[in-house]
N, C-alpha and C positions, 0 to 999 in steps of 0.2 A: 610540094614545096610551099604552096602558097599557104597551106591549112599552119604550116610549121610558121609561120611566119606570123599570121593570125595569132596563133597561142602563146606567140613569145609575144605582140602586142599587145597582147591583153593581160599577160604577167606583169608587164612594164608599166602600165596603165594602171594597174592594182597596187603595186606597187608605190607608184608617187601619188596615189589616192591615199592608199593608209596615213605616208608621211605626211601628206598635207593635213591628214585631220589630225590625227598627235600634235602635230606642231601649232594650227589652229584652236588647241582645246588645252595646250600645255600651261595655260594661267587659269585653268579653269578648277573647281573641286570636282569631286565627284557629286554633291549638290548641285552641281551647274552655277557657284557663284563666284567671282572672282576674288585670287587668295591678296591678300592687303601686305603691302610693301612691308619687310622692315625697316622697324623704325630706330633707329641704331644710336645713341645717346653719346652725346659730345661730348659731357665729363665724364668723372668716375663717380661712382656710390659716396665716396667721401667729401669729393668738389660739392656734392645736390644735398647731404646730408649736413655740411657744413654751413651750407647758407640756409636748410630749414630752423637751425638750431636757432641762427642769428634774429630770423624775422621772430624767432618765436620768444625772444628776449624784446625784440622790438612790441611786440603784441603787448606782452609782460607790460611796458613803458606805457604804452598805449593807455592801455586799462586806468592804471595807476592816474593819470593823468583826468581821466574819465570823472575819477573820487577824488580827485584833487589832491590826493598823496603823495604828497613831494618827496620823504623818505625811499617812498617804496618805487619809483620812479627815478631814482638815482641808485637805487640797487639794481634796478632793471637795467641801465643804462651802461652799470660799469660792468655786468656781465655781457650786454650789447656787445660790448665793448672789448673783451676777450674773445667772442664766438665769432666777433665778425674779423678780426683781426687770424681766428685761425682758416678761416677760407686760404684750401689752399690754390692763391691767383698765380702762381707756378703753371699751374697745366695750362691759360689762355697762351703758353708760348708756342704750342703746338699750331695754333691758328697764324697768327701773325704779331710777330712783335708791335708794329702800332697799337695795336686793340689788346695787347696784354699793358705799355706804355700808358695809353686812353682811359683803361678802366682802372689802371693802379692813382691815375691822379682821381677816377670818382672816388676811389678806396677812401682815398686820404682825406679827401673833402666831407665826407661823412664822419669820418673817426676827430676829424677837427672839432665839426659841429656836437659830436657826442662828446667828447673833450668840453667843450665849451661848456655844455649842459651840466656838467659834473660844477663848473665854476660858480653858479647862479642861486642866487638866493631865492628868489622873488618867482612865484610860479607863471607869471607871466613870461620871464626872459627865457626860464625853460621850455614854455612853450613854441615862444620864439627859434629856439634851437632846436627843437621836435619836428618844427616845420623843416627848419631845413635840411635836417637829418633825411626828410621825406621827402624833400625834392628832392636832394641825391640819389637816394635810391633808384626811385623813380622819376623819369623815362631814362636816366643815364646811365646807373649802374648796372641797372635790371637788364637795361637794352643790351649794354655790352657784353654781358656774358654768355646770351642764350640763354635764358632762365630754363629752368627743365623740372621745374618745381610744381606744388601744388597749386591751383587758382587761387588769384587774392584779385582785391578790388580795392583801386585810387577812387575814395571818398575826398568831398570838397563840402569844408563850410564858407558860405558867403558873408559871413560877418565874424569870425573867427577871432579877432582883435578891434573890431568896432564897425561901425557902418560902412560896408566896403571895401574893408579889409581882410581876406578872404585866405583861406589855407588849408590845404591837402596833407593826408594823412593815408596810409594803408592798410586795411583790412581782410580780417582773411573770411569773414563772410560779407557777405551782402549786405544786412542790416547795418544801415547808418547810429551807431554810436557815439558822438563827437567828443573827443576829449581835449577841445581849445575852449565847448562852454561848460562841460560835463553837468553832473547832479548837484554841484555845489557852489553854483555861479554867484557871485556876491548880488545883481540885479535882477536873473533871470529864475537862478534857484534852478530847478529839477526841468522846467517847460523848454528848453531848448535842447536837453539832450540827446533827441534826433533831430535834429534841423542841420539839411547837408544830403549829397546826392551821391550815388556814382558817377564817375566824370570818366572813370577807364578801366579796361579788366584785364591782369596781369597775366597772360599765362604761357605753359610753355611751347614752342616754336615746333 
């Protein structure tokens, strides 16, 4: 009886040994290295490809602005201006109507200032309104929707409108480009178009 009793103890012992290592090695590969969460994407393909189109009109403006191209900076602007207008901000309902509410007034506050920018004669006041098109963006708009996009980088010049007066722009590389003194500065000429840092790096959550 006792031998019987022995070998059912040690089935049972075998038993909750195997389970124990399965279940201690069940986040494991057969590498031995652990498998990485998914990472499960809060919009759709269309929500992430909607706002690349936008920034990439925004880049478009950027440039233009670089070579002092006013024409072609208000072409960039009014396309801006349809691709960001087709984001479709329907799906932040899924999260919480405030933060769909919150992010519809950055919407609007950007599309004001690209509005605006279509108004301006003077490449100055455009620039003016390139800034603030770019504070919008950024930290508000970016912030609020979970960006899920490629890396970009908040560039800052520190003299962007005169001594002191300073103004952020976004890039989608690293290299500082400035386009408030660009290549065709009436004072500076071509010597200030990198002058200006990265200040922040965009990217997704």
């Amino acid at each position: 009886m006792k031998k019987i009793l022995f070998v059912v103890l040690l089935l049972v012992l075998g038993v909750v040994g195997f389970y124990w290592y399965r279940f201690s090695n069940a986040k494991t590969t057969d590498g031995g290295t652990k498998q990485q969460a998914l990472t499960l994407k809060k919009h759709s393909d269309i929500f992430n490809l909607s706002v690349e189109d936008a920034m990439n009109a925004y880049f478009d403006m950027k440039e233009a602005f670089v070579n002092a191209d006013t024409a072609k900076a208000k072409e960039s602007c009014r396309r801006f201006i349809q691709l960001f207008d087709s984001i479709p901000m329907a799906e932040l309902k899924k999260d919480t109507l405030n933060l769909y509410d919150a992010a519809m007034t950055e919407h609007a506050n950007v599309k004001s200032n690209a509005v605006s920018l279509l108004q301006q004669t003077d490449i100055t006041e455009m620039r003016k309104d390139f800034k603030s098109i770019s504070d919008n963006l950024y930290p508000s708009f970016f912030g609020m929707i979970n960006y899920e996009g490629e890396k970009m980088y908040l560039q800052n010049c520190p003299m962007a409108f005169g001594e002191d007066k300073e103004a952020n722009w976004i890039s989608k590389t690293v290299e500082v480009v400035n386009p408030y003194l660009g290549k065709n500065h009436p004072e500076f000429k071509a010597t200030m178009l990198h002058c200006g840092s990265v200040k922040d790096t965009i990217k997704a959550k």
